[in-house]
N, C-alpha and C positions, 0 to 999 in steps of 0.2 A: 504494500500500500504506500504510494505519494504521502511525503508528509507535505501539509499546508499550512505555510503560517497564518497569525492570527494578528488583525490591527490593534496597535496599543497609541496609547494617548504621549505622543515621546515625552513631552513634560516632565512628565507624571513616572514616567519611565526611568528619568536620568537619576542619576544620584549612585550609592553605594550599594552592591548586593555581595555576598557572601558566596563561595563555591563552595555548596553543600555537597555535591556528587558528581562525579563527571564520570568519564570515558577515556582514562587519562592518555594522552600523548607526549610524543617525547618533551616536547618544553613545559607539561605539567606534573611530570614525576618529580618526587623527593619535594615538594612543594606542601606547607603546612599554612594554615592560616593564611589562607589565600583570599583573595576579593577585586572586585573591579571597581573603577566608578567611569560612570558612562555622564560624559559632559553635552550638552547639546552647543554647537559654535552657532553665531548668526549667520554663517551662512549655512547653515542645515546639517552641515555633517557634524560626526559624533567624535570628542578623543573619546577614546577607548583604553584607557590605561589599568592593566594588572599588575596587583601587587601581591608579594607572597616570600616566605621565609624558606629558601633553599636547604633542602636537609637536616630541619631541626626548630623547633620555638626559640635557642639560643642564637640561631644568625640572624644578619640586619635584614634587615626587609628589602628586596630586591624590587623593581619595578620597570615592568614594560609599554612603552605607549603606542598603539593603533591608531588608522584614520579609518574611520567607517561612512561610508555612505549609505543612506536610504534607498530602495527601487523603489522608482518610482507607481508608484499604483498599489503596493505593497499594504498602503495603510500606517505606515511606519514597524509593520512586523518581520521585512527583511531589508537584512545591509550585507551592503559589502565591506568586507576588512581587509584594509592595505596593511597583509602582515609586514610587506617589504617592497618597496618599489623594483618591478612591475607586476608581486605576488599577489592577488587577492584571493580570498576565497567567501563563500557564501553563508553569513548565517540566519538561521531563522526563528523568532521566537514563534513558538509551538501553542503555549498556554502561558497565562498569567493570572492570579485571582484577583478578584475583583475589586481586591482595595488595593493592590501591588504590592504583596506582600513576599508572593513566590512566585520565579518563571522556570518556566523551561526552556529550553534554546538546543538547537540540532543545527546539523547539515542535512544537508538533502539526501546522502546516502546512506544516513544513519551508523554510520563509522565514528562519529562523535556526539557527545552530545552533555548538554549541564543542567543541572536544578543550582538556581539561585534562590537567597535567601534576604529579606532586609536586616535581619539578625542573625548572629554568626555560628546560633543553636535551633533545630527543628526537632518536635515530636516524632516519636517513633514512626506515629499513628501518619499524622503528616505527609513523612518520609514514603511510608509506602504507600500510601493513595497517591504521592506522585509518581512514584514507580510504574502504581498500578494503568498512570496514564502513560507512560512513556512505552510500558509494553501493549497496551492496542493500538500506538500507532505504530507498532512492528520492531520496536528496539527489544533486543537481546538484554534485557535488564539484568543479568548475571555478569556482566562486563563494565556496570557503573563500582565506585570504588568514593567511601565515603571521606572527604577532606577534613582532616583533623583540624578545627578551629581554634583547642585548646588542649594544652599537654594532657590534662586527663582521658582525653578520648585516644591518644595513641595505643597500639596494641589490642582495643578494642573489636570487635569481628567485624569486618567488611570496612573497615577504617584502613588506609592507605598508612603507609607507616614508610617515613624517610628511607629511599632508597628503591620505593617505587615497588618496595614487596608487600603483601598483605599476611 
């Protein structure tokens, strides 16, 4: 099944979210306490800046910055991210609740994919009703890997633990 993104209000969108789960890839392994903040510029596109402590709660906080573009007709549910000039690739938010609380965001081939948080702790209960979305739109939900927020969650089951092992 096509996934299809969904219109979000970008506003309302921008700010700080949390990397409660992802699909990790090579520049998000060994990553603890991670998050992004998504700025809107006046001219429409987005920085796209992630932050996150390499290998441990004791290293500084490393930080990457993006340019994201909206498609147009999208609704503001998909952009493009200029990981590197001439690199883009496409992402898409999937689901967001209705107060912007939680999103989801994939690619189109479902090879990646994240649950974001505006807080940097979610409910069990939460946690797996988003799951529970991210598996009828056809993702492998045995492949997400939970992002430690806080040192107590390390070694924790399905928590990602520095070095990209679980």
């Amino acid at each position: 099944m096509p996934l299809a993104s969904v219109p979000v209000d970008l506003p309302r969108y921008m700010g700080r979210w949390y990397v409660i789960t992802n699909i990790p890839y090579f520049a998000e392994y060994d990553f603890v306490a991670s998050h992004v903040e998504w700025v809107l510029r006046p001219d429409g596109k987005i920085d796209d800046i992630f932050y996150g402590r390499k290998k441990g709660f004791e290293q500084p906080e490393t930080r990457h910055q993006f340019l994201d573009t909206v498609k147009p007709g999208s609704g503001g549910g998909e952009w493009s991210v200029r990981l590197f000039w001439p690199i883009h690739v496409t992402q898409m938010t999937l689901w967001v609740d209705p107060d912007y609380r939680y999103t989801i965001l994939g690619y189109p081939n479902k090879k990646l994919g994240w649950i974001f948080s505006r807080e940097p702790t979610m409910s069990d209960d939460i946690y797996q009703a988003l799951l529970a979305r991210l598996d009828a739109m056809g993702y492998d939900t045995s492949r997400f890997r939970r992002v430690p927020q806080s040192p107590e969650q390390l070694g924790r089951p399905g928590f990602q633990s520095p070095g990209g092992k679980d």
